[in-house]
N, C-alpha and C positions, 0 to 999 in steps of 0.2 A: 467423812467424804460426802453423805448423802447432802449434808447439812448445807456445807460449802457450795456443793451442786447448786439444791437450790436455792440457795442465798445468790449466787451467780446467775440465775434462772428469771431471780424476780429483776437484779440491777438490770439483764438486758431488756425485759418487758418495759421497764420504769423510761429506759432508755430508748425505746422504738417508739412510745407513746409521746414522750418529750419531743421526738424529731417531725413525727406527725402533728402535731399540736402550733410548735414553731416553727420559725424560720432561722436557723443557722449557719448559713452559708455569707453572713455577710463578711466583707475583707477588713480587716485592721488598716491595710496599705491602703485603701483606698479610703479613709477615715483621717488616715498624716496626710495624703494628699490633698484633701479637699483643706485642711488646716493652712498648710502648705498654700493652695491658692486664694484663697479667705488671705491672707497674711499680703500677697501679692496684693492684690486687688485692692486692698485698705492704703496698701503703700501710695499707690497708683491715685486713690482716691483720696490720699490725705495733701498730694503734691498738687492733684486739681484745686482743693479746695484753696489750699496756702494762695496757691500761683493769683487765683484769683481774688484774695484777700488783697493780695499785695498791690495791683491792678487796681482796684477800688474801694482803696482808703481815703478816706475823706480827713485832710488833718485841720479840718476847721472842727467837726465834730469829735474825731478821735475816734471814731467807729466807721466799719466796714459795710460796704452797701448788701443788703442781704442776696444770697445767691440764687431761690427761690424763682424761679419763672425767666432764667438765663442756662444758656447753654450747658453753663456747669449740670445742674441737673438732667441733661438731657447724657453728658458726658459719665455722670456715676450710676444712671440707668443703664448704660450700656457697660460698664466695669462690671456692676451686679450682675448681669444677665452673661456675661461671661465665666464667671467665676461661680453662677449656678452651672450650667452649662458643662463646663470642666469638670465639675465636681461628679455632678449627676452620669456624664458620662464615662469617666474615671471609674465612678461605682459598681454601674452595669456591669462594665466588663471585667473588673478583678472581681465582682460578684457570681458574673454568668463561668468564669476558669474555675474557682472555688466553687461552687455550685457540682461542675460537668465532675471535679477530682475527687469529690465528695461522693458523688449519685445521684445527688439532691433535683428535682425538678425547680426549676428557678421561675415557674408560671402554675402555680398549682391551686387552690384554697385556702389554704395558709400565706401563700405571698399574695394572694388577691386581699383576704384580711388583712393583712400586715400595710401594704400601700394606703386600702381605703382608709382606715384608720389612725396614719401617718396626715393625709393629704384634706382632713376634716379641719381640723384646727389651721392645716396651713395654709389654707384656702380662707378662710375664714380671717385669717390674720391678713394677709395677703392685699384683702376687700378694704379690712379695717386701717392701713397704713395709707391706704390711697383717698380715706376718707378725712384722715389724717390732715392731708398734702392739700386736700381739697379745700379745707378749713384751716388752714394755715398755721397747725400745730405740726410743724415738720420735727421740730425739738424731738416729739416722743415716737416717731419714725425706727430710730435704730432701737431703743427701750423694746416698743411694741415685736420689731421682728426677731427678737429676742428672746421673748416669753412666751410668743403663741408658737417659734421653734421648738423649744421645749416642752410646752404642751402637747404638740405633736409626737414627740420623743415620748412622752408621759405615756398616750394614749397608745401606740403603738407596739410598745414594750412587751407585750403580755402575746407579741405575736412573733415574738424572736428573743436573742440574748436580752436578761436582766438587765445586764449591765447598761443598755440603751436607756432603761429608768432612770437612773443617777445620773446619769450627762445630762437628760433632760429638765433633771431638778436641778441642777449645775446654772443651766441654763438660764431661767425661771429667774433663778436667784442673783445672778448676772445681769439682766434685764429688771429687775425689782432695785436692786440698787440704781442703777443706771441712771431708775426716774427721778432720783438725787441730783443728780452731777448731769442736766442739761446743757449742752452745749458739747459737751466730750464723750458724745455715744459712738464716735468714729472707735477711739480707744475701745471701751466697754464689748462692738461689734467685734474688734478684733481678737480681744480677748476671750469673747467665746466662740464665734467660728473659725479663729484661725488657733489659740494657745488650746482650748477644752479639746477641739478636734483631732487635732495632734496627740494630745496626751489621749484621749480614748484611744484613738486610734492604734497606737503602741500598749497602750494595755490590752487591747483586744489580739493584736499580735503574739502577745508573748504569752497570752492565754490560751488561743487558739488556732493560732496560723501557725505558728513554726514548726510544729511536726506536720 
């Protein structure tokens, strides 16, 4: 009996330190949902692009005027910026319910870590995509928000669930091929924020939201 005690004594120690150390309180549902809109949004942004292929085909040359510095781009900046948007705030608040049902402070030292250390890389990728755009390598645009996603994921991880690491190398790996197959990063983008999303997402549910 003693034994057991405190064998039970140190799990919940081990256990109070892990919660202090991390951030746990993030939602599964809110992980398929951002999936869920990432998937939307690609739809939406695969039918701008088409719409406008079709519109400005040249059949003398047999290729499509590029889209670059026309509305279209004006149009999947505001797709992106929606479906950040959504996502981001989807997060908040199935994070700040989970958070209040938990205990958890959802604005503490640990979630200040855990954001800074999210928003380094993706800040930094953010810069480098526009630099991208600017020098007219738009090709490696989705490749790039792909991998410095991940690397935020990478970096982040160690301030909340593990399992945020393995999406992020998911990720990574997602975007690393990608720089393969230029021209089809629309795919590649959807396959990891909308297909990986999704599936963490449910992994993360059925690991730690359903009870």
């Amino acid at each position: 009996m003693e034994a057991n005690k405190y064998l039970n004594d140190i799990t919940e120690i081990k256990n109070l330190m892990n919660r202090s150390s991390r951030f746990i309180s993030l939602s599964g549902l809110s992980g398929i949902l951002a999936g869920v809109y990432a998937l939307i949004g690609a739809g939406l942004a695969y039918t701008r692009i088409k719409s406008f292929s079709a519109s400005n085909y040249d059949g003398l040359s047999g290729r499509s005027t590029t889209l670059w510095g026309t509305d279209v781009v004006k149009d999947l900046t505001i797709i992106a910026i929606a479906v950040l948007v959504l996502a981001v705030f989807t997060g908040f608040i199935m994070t700040l319910r989970k958070a209040k049902k938990s205990g958890e402070k959802i604005w503490d030292s640990t979630s200040k870590r855990l954001v800074f250390n999210f928003l380094i890389p993706l800040v930094v990728g953010g810069l480098f995509c526009l630099v991208l755009m600017q020098q007219g390598i738009a090709g490696l645009v989705a490749p790039a928000t792909l991998i410095f996603y991940g690397l935020a994921c990478v970096n982040a991880s160690k301030y909340t669930m593990g399992d945020v690491r393995y999406m992020g190398l998911a990720f990574i790996g997602i975007g690393l091929v990608s720089t393969q197959f230029i021209g089809y990063g629309l795919y590649f983008w959807a396959l990891g924020f909308g297909v990986c999303h999704i599936l963490y997402g449910a992994l993360m549910y059925y690991k730690y939201d359903r009870n």
